[in-house]
BAZA-169316 format. One record per atom (N, C-alpha, C): residue in three letters; x, y, z. Coordinates in steps of 0.001 Angstrom, whole numbers, padded with zeros to 6 digits, always signed. Layout:
BEGIN
ALAXYZ;...
REM end
This chain:
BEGIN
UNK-015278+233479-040896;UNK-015961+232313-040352;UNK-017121+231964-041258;UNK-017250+230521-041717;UNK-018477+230376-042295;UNK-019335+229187-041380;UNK-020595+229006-041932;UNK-021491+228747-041004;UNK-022242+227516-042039;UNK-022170+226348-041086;UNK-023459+225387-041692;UNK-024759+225058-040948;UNK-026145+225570-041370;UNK-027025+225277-040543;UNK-027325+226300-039015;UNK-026374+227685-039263;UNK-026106+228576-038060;UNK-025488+228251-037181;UNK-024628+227143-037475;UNK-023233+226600-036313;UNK-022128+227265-036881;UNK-021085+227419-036334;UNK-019919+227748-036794;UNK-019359+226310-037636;UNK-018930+226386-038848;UNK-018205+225312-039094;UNK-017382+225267-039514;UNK-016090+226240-040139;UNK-014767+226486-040565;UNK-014418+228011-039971;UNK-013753+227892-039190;UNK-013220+229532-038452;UNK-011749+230054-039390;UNK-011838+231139-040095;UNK-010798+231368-040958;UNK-010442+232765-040577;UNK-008722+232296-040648;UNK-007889+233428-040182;UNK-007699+234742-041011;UNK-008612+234820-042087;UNK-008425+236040-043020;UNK-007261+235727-043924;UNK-006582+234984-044189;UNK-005500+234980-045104;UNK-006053+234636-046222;UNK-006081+235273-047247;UNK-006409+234965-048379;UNK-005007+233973-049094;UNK-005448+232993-049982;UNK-004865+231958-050367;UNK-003959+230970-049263;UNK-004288+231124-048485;UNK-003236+230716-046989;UNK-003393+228944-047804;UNK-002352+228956-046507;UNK-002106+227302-046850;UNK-003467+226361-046777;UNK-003008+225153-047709;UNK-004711+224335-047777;UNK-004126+223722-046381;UNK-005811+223495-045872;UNK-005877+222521-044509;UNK-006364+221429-044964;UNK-006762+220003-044086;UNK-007195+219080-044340;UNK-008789+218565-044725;UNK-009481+219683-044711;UNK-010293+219858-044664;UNK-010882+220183-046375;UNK-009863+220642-047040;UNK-010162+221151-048702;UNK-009874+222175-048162;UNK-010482+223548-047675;UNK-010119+225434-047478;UNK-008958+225637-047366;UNK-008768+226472-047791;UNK-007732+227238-047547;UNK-007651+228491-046751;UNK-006594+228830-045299;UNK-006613+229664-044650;UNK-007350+229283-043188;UNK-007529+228477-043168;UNK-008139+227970-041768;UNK-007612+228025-040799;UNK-008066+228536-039483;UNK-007291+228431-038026;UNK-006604+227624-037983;UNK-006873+225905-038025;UNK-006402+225165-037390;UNK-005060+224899-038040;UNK-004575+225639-039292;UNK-003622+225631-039775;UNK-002399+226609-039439;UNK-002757+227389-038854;UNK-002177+228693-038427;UNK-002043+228882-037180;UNK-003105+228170-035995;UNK-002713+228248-034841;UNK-003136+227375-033783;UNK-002277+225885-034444;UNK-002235+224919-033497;UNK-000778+224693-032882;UNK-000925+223857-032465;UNK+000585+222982-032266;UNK+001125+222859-033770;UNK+000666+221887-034211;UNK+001355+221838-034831;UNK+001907+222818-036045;UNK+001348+223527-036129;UNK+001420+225336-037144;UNK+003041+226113-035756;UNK+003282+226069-034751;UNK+003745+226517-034109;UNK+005080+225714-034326;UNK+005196+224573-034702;UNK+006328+223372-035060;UNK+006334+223439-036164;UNK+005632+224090-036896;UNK+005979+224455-038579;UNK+006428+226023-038499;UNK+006559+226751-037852;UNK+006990+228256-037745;UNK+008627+228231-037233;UNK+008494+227242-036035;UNK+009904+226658-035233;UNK+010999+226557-036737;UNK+010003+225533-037554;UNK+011322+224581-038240;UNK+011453+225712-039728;UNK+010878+226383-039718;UNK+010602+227013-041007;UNK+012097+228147-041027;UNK+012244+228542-039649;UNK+013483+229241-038849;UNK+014002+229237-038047;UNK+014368+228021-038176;UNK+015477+227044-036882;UNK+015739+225448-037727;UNK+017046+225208-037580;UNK+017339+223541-037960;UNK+016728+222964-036539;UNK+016204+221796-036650;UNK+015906+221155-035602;UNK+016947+220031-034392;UNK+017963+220565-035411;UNK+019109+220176-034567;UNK+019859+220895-033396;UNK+019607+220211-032047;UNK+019436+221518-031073;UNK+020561+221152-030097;UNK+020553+221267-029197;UNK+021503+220614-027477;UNK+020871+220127-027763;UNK+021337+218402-027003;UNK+020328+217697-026372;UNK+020066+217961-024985;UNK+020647+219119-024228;UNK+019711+219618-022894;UNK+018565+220498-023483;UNK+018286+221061-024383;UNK+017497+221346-024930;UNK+015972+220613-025035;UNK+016413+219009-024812;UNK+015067+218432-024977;UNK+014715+217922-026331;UNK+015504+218519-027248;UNK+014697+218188-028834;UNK+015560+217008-029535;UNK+014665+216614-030692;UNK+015086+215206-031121;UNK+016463+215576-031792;UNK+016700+214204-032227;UNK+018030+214011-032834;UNK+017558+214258-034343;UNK+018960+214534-035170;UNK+019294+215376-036342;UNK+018273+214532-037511;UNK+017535+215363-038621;UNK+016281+214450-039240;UNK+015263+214267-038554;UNK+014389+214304-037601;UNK+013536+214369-036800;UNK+013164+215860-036293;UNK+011092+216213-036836;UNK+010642+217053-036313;UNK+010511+217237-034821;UNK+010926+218432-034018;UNK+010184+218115-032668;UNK+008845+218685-032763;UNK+008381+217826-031835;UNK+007651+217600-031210;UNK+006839+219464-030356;UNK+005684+219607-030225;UNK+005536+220845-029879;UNK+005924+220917-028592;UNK+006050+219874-027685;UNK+006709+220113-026389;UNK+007815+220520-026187;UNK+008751+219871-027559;UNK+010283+220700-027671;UNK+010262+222201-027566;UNK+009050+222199-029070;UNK+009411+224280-029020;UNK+008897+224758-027858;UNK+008087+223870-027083;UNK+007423+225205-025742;UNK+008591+225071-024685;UNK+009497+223985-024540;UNK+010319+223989-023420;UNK+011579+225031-024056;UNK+011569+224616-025575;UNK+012753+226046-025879;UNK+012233+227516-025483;UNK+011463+227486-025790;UNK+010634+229009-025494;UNK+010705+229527-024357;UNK+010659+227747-023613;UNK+010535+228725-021900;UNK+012218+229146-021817;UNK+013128+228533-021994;UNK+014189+228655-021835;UNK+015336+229962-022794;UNK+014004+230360-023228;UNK+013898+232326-024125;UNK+015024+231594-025344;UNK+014826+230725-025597;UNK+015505+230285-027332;UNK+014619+231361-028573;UNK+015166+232601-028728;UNK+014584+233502-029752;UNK+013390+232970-031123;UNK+013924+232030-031293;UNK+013455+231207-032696;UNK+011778+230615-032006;UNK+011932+229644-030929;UNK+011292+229130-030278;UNK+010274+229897-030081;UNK+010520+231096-029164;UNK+009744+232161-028298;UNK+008747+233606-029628;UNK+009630+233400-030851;UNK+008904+233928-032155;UNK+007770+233080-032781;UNK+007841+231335-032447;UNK+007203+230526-033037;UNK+006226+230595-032420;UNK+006232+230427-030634;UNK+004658+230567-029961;UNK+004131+232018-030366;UNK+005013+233023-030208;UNK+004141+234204-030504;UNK+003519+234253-032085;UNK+004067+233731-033024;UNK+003481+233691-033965;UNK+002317+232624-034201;UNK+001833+231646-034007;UNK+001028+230683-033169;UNK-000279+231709-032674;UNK+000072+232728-031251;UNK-000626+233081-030851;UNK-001396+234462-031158;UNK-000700+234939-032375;UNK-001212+236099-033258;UNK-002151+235502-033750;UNK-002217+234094-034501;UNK-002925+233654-035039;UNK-003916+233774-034205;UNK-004058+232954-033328;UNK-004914+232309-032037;UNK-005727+233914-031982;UNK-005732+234731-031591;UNK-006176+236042-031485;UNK-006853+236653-032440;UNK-006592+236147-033622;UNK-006795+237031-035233;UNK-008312+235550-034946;UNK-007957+234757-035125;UNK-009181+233357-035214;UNK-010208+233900-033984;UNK-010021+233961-032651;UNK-010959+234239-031511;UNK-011730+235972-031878;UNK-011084+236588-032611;UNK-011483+238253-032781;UNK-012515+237476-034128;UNK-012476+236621-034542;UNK-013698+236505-035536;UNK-014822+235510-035241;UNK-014182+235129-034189;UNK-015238+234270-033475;UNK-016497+234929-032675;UNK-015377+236414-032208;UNK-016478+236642-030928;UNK-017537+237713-032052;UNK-017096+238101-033240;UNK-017799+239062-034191;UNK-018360+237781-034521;UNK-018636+236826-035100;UNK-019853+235980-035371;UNK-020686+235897-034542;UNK-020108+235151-033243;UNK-021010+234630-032489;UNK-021881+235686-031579;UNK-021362+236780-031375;UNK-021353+237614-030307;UNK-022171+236935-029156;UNK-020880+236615-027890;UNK-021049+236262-026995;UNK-021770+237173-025959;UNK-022749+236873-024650;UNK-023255+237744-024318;UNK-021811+238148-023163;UNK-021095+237367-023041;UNK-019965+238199-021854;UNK-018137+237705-022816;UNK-017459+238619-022605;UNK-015762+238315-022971;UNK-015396+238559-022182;UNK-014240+237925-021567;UNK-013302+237847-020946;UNK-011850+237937-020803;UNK-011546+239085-020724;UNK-010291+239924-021349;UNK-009165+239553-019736;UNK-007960+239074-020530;UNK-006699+238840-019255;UNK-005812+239323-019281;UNK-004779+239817-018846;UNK-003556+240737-018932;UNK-003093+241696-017915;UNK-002297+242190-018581;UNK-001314+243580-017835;UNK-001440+244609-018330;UNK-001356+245728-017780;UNK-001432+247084-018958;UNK-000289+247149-019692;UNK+001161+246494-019398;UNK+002220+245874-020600;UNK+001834+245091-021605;UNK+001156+243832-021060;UNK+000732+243057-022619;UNK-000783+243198-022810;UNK-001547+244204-022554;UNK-002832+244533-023222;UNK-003100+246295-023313;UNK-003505+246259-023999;UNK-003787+247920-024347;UNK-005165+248635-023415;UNK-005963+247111-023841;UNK-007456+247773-024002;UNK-007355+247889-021886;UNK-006658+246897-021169;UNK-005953+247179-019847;UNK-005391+247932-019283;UNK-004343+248621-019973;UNK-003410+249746-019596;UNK-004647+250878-019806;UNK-005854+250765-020754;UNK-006704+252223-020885;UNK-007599+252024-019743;UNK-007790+251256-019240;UNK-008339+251203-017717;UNK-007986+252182-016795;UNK-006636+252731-016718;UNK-006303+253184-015828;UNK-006386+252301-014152;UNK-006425+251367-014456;UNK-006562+250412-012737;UNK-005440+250874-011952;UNK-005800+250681-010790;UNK-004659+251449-009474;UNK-004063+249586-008824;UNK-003294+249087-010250;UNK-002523+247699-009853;UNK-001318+247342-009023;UNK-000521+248737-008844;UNK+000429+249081-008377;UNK+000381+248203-007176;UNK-000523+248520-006175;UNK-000744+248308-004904;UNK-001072+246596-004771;UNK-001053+246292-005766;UNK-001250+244825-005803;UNK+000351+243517-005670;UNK+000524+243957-005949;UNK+002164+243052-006093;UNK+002874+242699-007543;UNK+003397+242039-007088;UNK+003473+241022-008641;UNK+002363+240066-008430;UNK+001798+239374-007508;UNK+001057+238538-007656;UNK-000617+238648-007440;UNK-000765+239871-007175;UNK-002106+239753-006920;UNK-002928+240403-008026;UNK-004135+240413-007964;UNK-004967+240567-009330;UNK-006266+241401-008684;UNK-006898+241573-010490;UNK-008709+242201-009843;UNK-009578+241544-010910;UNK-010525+241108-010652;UNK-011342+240761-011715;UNK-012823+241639-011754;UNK-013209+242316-012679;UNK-014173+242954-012325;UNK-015310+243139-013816;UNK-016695+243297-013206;UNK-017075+242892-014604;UNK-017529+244769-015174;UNK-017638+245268-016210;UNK-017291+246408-017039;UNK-017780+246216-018310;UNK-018081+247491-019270;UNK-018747+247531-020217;UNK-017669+248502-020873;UNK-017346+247806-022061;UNK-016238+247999-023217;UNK-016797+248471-024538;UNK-016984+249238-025057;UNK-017841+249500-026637;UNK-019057+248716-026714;UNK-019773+249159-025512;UNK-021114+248296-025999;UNK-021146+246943-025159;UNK-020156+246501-025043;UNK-020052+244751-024832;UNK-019601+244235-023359;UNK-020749+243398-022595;UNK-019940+242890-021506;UNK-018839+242416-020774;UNK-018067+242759-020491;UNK-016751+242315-020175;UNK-016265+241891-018712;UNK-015403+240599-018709;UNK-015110+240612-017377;UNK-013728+240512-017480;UNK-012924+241998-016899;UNK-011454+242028-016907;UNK-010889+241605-015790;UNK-009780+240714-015974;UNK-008808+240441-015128;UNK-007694+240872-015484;UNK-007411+241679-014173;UNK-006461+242636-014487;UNK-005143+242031-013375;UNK-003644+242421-013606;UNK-002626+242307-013026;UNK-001694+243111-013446;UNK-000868+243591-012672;UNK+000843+243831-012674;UNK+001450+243030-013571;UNK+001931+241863-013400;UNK+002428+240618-013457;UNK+001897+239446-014718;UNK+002333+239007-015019;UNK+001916+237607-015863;UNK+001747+236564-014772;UNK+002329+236449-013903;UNK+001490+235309-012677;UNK+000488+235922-011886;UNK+000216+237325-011470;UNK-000808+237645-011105;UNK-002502+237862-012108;UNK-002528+238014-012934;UNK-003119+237298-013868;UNK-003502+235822-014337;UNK-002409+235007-014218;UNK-002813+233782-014053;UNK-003225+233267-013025;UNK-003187+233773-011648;UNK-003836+233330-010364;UNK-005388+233819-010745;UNK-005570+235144-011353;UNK-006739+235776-011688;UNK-007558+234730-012392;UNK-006669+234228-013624;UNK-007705+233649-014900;UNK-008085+232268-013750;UNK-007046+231339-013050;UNK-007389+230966-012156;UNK-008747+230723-011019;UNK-008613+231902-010767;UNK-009622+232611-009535;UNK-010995+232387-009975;UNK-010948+232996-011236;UNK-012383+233458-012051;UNK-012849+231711-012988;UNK-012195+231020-013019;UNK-012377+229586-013168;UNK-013074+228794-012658;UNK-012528+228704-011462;UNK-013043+228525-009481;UNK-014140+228725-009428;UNK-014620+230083-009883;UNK-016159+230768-009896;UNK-017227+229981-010540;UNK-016462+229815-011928;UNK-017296+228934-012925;UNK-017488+227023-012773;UNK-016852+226711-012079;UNK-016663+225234-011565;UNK-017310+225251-010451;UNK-017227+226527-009759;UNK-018401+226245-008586;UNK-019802+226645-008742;UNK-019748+227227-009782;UNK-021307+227579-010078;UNK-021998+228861-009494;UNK-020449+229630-009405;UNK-020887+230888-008257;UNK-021211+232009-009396;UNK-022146+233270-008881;UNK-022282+234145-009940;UNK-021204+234591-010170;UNK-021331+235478-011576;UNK-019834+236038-012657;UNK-020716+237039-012970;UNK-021479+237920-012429;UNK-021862+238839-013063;UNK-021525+240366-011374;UNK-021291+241315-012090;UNK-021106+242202-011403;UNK-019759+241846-010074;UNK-019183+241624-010828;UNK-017854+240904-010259;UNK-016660+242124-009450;UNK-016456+242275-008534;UNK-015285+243479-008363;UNK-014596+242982-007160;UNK-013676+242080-007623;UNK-012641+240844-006718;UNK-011455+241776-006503;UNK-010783+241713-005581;UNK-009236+242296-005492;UNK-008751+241347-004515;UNK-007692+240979-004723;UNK-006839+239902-003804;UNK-005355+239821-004083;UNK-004086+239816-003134;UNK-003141+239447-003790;UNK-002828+238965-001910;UNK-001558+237849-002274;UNK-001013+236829-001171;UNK-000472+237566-000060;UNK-001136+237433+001306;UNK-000671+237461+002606;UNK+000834+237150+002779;UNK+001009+236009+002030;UNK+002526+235269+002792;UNK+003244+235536+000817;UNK+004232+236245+001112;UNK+004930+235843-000103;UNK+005356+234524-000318;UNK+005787+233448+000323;UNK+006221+232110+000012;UNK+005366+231577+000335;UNK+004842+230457-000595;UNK+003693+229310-000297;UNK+004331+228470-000914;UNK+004813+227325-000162;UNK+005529+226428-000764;UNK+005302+224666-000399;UNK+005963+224339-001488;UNK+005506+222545-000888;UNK+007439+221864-000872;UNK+006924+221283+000664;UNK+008320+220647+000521;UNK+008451+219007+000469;UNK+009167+218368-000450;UNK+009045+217281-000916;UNK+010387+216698-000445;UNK+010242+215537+000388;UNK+011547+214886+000850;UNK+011726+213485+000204;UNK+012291+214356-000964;UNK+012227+212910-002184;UNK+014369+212514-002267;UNK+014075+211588-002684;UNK+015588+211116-003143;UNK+016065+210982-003879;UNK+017287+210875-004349;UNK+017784+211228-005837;UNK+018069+209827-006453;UNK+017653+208600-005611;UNK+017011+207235-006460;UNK+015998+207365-006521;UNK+014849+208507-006465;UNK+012994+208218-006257;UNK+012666+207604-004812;UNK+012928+207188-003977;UNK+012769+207034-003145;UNK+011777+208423-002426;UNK+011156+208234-001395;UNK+010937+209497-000635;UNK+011239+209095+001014;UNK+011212+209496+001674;UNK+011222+209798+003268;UNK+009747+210266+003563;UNK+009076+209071+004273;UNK+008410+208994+004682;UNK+007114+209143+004181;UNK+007426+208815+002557;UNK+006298+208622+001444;UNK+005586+207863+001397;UNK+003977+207652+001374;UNK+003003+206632+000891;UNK+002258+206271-000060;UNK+002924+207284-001142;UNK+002120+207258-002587;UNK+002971+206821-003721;UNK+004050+205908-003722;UNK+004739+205823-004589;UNK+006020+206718-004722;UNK+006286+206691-005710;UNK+007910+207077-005905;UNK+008006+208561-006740;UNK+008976+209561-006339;UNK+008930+210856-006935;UNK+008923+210916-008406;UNK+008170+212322-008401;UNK+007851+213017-009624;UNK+009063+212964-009971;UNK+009980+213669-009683;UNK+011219+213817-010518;UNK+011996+212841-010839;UNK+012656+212677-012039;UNK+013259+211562-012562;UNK+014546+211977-013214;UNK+015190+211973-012015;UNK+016595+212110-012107;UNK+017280+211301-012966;UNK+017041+210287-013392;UNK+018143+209935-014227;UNK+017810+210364-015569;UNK+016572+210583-015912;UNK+016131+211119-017343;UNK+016668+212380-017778;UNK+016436+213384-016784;UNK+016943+214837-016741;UNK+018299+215309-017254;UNK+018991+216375-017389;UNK+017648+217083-018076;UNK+017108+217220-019474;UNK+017714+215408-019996;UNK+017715+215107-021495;UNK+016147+215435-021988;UNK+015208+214534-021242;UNK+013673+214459-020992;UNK+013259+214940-019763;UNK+012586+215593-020082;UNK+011166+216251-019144;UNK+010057+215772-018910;UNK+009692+214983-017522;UNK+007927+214278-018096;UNK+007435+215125-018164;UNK+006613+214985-018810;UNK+005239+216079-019020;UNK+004300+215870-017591;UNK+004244+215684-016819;UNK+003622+215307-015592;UNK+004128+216980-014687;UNK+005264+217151-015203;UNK+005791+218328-014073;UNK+005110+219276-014441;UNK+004847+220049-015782;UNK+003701+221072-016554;UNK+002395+220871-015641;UNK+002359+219931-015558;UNK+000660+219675-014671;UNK+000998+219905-013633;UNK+001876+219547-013003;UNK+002554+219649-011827;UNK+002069+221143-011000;UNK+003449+221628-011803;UNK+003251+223220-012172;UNK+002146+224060-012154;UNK+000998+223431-013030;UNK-000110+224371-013919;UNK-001183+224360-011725;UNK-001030+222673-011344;UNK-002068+222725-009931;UNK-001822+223341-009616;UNK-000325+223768-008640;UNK+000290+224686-008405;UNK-000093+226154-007878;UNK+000126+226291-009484;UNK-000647+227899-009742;UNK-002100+227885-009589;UNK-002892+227271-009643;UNK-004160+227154-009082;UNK-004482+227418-008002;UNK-003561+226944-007112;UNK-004077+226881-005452;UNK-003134+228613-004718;UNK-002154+228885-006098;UNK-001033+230206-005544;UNK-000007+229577-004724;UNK+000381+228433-005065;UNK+001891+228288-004358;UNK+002630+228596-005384;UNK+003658+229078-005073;UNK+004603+229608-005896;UNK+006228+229042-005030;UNK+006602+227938-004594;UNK+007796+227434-004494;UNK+007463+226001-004214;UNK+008800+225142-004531;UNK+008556+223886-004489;UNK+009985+223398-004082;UNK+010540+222891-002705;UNK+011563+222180-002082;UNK+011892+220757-002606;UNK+013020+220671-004258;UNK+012858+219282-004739;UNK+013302+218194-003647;UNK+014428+217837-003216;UNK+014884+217289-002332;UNK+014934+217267-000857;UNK+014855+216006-000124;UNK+015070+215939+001079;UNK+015733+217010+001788;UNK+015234+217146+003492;UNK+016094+217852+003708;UNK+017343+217088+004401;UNK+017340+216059+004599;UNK+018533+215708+004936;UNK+018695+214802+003364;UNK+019644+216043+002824;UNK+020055+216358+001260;UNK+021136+215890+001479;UNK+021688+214651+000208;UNK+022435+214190-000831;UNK+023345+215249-001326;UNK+024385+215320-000966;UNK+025667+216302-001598;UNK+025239+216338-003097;UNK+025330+215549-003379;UNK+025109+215681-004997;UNK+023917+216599-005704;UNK+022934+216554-004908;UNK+022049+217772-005667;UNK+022539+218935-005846;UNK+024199+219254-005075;UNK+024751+220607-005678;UNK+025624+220196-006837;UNK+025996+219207-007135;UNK+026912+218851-008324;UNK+026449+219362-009419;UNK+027211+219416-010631;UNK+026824+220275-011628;UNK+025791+219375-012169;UNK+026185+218434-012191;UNK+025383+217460-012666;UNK+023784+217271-012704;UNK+023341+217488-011074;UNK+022293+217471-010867;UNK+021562+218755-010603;UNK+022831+220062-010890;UNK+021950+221739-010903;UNK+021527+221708-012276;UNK+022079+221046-013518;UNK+021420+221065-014478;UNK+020219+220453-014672;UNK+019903+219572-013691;UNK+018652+218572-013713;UNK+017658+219539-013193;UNK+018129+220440-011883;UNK+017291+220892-011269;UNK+016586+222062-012184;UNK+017775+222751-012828;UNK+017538+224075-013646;UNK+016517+223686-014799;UNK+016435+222252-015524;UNK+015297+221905-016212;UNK+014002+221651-015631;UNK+014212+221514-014866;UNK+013003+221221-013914;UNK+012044+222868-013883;UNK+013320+223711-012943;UNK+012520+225504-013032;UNK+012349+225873-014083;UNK+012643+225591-015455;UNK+012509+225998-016710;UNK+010841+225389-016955;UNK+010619+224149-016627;UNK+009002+224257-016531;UNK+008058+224484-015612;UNK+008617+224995-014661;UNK+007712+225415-013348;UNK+007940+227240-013565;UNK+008999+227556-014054;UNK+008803+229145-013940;UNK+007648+230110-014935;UNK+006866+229386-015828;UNK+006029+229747-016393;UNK+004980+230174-015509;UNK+004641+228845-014269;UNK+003719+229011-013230;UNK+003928+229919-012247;UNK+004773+230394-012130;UNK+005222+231423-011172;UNK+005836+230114-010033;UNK+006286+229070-010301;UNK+006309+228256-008872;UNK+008489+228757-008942;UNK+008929+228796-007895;UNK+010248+228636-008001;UNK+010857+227451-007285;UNK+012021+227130-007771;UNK+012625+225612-007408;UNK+013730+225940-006043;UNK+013468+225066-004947;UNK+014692+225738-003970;UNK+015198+223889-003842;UNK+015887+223784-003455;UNK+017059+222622-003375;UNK+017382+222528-001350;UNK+017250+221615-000551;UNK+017971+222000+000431;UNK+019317+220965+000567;UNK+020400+222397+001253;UNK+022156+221979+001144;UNK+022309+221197+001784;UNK+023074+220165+001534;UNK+024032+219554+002676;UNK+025411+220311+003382;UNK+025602+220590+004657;UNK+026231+221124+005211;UNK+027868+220452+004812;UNK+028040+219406+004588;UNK+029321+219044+004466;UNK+029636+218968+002929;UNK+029038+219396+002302;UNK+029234+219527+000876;UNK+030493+219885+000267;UNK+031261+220704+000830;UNK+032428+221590+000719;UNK+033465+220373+001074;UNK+033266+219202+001787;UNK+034147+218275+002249;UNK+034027+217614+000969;UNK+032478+216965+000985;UNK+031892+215721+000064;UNK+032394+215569-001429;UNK+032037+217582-001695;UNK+032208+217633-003062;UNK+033360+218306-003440;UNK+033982+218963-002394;UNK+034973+220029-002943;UNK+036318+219410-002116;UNK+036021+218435-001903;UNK+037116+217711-001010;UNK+038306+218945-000143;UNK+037526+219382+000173;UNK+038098+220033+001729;UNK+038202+219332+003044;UNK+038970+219930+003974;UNK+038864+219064+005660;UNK+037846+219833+006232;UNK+037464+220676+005805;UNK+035972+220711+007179;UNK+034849+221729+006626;UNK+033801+221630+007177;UNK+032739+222513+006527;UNK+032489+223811+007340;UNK+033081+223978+008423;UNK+033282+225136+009020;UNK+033199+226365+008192;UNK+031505+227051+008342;UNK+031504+228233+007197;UNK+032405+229226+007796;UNK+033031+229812+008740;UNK+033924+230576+009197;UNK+035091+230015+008283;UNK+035217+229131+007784;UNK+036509+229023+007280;UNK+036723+229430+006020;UNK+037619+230526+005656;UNK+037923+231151+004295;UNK+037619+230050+003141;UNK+038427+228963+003396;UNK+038011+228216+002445;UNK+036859+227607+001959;UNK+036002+227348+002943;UNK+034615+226999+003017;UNK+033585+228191+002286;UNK+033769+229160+002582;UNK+033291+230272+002450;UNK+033585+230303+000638;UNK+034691+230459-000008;UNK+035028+230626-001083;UNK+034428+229529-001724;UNK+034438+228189-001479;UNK+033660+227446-001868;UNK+032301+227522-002414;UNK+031589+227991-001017;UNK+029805+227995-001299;UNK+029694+229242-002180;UNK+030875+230276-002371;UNK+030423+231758-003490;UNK+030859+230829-004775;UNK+031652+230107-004853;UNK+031971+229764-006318;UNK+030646+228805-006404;UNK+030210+227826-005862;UNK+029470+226906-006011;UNK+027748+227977-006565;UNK+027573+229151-005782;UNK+026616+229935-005879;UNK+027272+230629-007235;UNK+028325+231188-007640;UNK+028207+231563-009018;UNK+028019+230484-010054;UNK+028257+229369-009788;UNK+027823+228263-010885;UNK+026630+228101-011217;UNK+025986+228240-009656;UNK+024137+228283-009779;UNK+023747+229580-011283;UNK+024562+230730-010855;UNK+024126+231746-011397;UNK+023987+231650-013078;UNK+025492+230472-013225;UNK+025859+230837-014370;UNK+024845+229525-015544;UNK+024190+228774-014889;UNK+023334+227888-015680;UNK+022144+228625-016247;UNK+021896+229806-016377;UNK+021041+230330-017062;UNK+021111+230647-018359;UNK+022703+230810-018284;UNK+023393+231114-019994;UNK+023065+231857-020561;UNK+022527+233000-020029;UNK+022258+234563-020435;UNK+023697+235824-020713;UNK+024453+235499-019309;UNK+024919+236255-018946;UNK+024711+237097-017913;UNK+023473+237196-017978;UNK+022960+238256-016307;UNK+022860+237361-015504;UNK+022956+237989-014131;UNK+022841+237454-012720;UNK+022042+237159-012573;UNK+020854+236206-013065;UNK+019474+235696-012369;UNK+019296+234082-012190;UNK+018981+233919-011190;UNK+018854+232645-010691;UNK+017824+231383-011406;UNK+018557+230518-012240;UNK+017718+229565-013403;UNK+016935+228796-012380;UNK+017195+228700-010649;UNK+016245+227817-010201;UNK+015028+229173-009436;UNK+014983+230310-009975;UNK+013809+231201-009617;UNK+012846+231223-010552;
REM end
């Protein structure tokens, strides 16, 4: 890091001869761990020619960093190497920030899986869930610290969350020793929207989701969506009416839906759909929806292994969880 006047004014990632930035230097953060450094890592090892359920542009055209983060979520190897390489950076730049500046408090987030200096805590997280957290403030080599600790990557983010809250309200952050995790496992919002945008019994305009775009384009509105979400700790979201449109089980529109959980499962939120009972008639052109009936029955397991199989892994896990 060098300094003009005792401000910080070029933060450098240690690479000697690194790439020039716009700036004249060479080796600079903002070259190594922005967006756009993360869309130069993508394309450097990956053609940008992708699915177009994928989200990304057509053949000759860079994407866009929203492409690589929606590949990433959707565990595209190439993608999911590009943010992590991105965020090595991001880490190597903030570890020379906090040695310049030395801040009087850091704020350390994680799991004892993805942090070390966490797992040497020894914290008793177990008892917490997947979703619940501790934030507590602690002294690390000398240096103030306020750890938020979790099990989980969403219990942590309710944490970094939590400890946000604190700072927006103006509440003290010092001597901090929070423990909390959710009463009700499901906190959910149910939305009785329609698969023209329409809603039932809506007064704010017409649904978030945009079914006919899907799941070519993603608005970026659902990420925000998502990110409130996790703020408040809901973690499920009911896309459709409940007096549900056969068609939200069509393949058609489980792929819409499955893009949809591909940007809400970062937040910990999960996507539930509600069935139409005659579906097995509507869509599978049978005479009756009678679940006692063998045929009916065989229906909703094949229709439920299709759910299974839009994840395109191979394992049994549910792309709208």
């Amino acid at each position: 890091m060098t300094r003009r006047n005792g401000n910080p004014a070029v933060v450098t990632t240690g690479v000697e001869e690194g790439l020039e930035c716009r700036c004249g230097n060479r080796g600079c953060w903002e070259v190594y761990a922005s967006n756009s450094a993360a869309v130069r890592y993508y394309v450097q090892s990956a053609s940008p020619v992708r699915n177009s359920k994928a989200g990304v542009r057509s053949p000759g055209q860079e994407p866009a960093f929203d492409d690589v983060l929606r590949l990433a979520e959707q565990n595209d190897p190439k993608a999911v190497e590009a943010i992590n390489q991105m965020a090595r950076y991001l880490g190597a730049g903030i570890a020379r920030l906090v040695t310049g500046l030395a801040p009087d408090v850091i704020v350390v987030v994680g799991t004892p899986k993805s942090s070390p200096l966490i797992a040497g805590l020894k914290w008793p997280l177990v008892e917490l869930g997947a979703e619940g957290f501790r934030i507590r403030s602690a002294k690390l080599g000398g240096r103030a610290v306020t750890v938020i600790a979790a099990n989980g990557e969403i219990g942590a983010l309710y944490g970094a969350f939590h400890f946000l809250r604190l700072l927006q309200t103006q509440q003290p952050i010092t001597n901090l020793n929070i423990v909390q995790k959710p009463r009700l496992q499901l906190r959910m919002l149910n939305h009785w929207d329609n698969l023209d945008g329409s809603i039932e019994r809506g007064y704010a305009g017409r649904s978030l989701w945009n079914w006919q775009e899907l799941p070519d384009k993603v608005d970026p509105r659902l990420r925000d969506y998502a990110r409130a979400n996790a703020s408040l700790g809901i973690n499920g979201s009911a896309l459709n009416n409940v007096n549900a449109n056969s068609r939200s089980l069509s393949a058609e529109y489980l792929r819409k839906a499955a893009a949809i959980a591909g940007v809400f499962r970062p937040y910990g939120v999960r996507v539930f759909l509600s069935a139409r009972f005659s579906a097995p008639i509507e869509l599978g052109g049978l005479k009756t929806a009678d679940p006692f009936d063998p045929e009916v029955a065989a229906w909703w397991k094949k229709k439920a292994d299709e759910i299974y199989q839009l994840n395109g892994s191979g394992a049994r896990r549910n792309p709208l969880a």
